[in-house]
N, C-alpha and C positions, 0 to 999 in steps of 0.2 A: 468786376465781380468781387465778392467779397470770398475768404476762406470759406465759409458755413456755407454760403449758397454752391462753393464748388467740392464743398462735401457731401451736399447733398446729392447735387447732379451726377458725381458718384456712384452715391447710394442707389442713385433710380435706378440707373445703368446695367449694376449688376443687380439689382430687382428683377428689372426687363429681361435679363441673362437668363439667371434662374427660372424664373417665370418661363421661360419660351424653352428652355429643355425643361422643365416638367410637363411643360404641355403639348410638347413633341414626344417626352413618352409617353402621357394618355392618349396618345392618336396612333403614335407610329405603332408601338406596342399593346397594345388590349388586353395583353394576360397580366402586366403589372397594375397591382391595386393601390392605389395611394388611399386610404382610410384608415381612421384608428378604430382599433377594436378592442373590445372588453376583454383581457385576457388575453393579449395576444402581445405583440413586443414593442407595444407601444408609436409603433412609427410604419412607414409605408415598408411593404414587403417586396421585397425585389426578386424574387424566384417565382415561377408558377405554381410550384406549390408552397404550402405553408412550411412545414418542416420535411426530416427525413423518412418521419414515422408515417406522411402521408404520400411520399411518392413508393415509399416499402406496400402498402397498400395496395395504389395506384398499381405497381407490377405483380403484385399478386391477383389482382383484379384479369388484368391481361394474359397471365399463364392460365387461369382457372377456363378463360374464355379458350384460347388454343386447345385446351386437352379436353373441353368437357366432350365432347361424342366419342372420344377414345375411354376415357373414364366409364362414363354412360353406359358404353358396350361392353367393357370390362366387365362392369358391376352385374350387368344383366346376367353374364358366363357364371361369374361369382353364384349368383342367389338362386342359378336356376339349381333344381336338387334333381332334374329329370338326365341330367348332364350326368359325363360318368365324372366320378371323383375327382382322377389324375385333369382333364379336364379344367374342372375348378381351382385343383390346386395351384394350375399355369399360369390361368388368372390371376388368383392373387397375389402368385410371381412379381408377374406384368405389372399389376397397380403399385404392386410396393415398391418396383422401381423407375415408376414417376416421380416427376418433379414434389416435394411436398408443397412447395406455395400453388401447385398445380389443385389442390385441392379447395370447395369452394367454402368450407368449413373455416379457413384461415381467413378469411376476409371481414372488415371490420367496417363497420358505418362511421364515418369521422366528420365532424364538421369541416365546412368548405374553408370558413375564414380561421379558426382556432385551431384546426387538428385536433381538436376534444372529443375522446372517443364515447363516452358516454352520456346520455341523456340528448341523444340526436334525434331530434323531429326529421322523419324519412322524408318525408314531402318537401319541404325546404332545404334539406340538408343541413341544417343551422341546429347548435349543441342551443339547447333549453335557454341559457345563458343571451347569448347573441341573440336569440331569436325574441328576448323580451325585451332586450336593449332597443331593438333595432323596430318591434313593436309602441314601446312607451315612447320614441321618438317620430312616429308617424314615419317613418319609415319602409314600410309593406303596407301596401295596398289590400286593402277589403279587411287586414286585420283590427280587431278591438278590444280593449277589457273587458271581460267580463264585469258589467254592473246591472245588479236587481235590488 
């Protein structure tokens, strides 16, 4: 064998390497995304979520869920006026000393792949941006350009 061919045979090897743990984590792991995306860090994301701004979210999401029937019932004590005062006053006690990410006012729509909190299509979860990327690439099914 010659140098070149046993640089090569090298090369495959850790190819072969590589290749077989990247494809041992799209199997073993399913929440890691290997895709590039428009606006995002350029390279596969290795967390479940995209940033920090999206698991801040994520747990506000989760506390709003735990506290809404205590909230709910609160609110109801709050707004009713048939109540006596002191009463309502308690209430609003009680709310003001919930969690604040317990409230469902804090929660923000953010794209799934970018973390981009504005110009989110609710239905796909995809910011405007990704979602035309990923459109103009035939990428999502059933969708089209508008042409007349």
């Amino acid at each position: 064998r010659s140098p070149n061919r046993r640089v090569r045979a090298d090369m495959a090897a850790a190819a072969r390497v590589v290749w077989g743990r990247a494809s041992g984590l799209l199997q073993g792991a399913g929440r890691q995304l290997l895709s590039w995306i428009p606006g995002g860090n350029g390279g596969p994301t290795r967390n479940y979520y995209v940033d920090w701004r999206m698991l801040r979210d994520v747990k506000r999401r989760k506390m709003a869920f735990e506290f809404a029937d205590e909230r709910r019932r609160l609110n109801a004590i709050r707004k009713n006026t048939i109540l006596p005062k002191e009463l309502q006053e308690v209430a609003d006690q009680e709310i003001a000393s919930l969690p604040r990410d317990s409230c469902p006012v804090r929660i923000r729509n953010r794209c799934v792949l970018t973390s981009r909190p504005r110009g989110v299509k609710r239905r796909w979860r995809l910011s405007r941006i990704v979602f035309r990327h990923l459109a103009d690439h035939n990428q999502m099914s059933g969708i089209q350009r508008a042409m007349w």
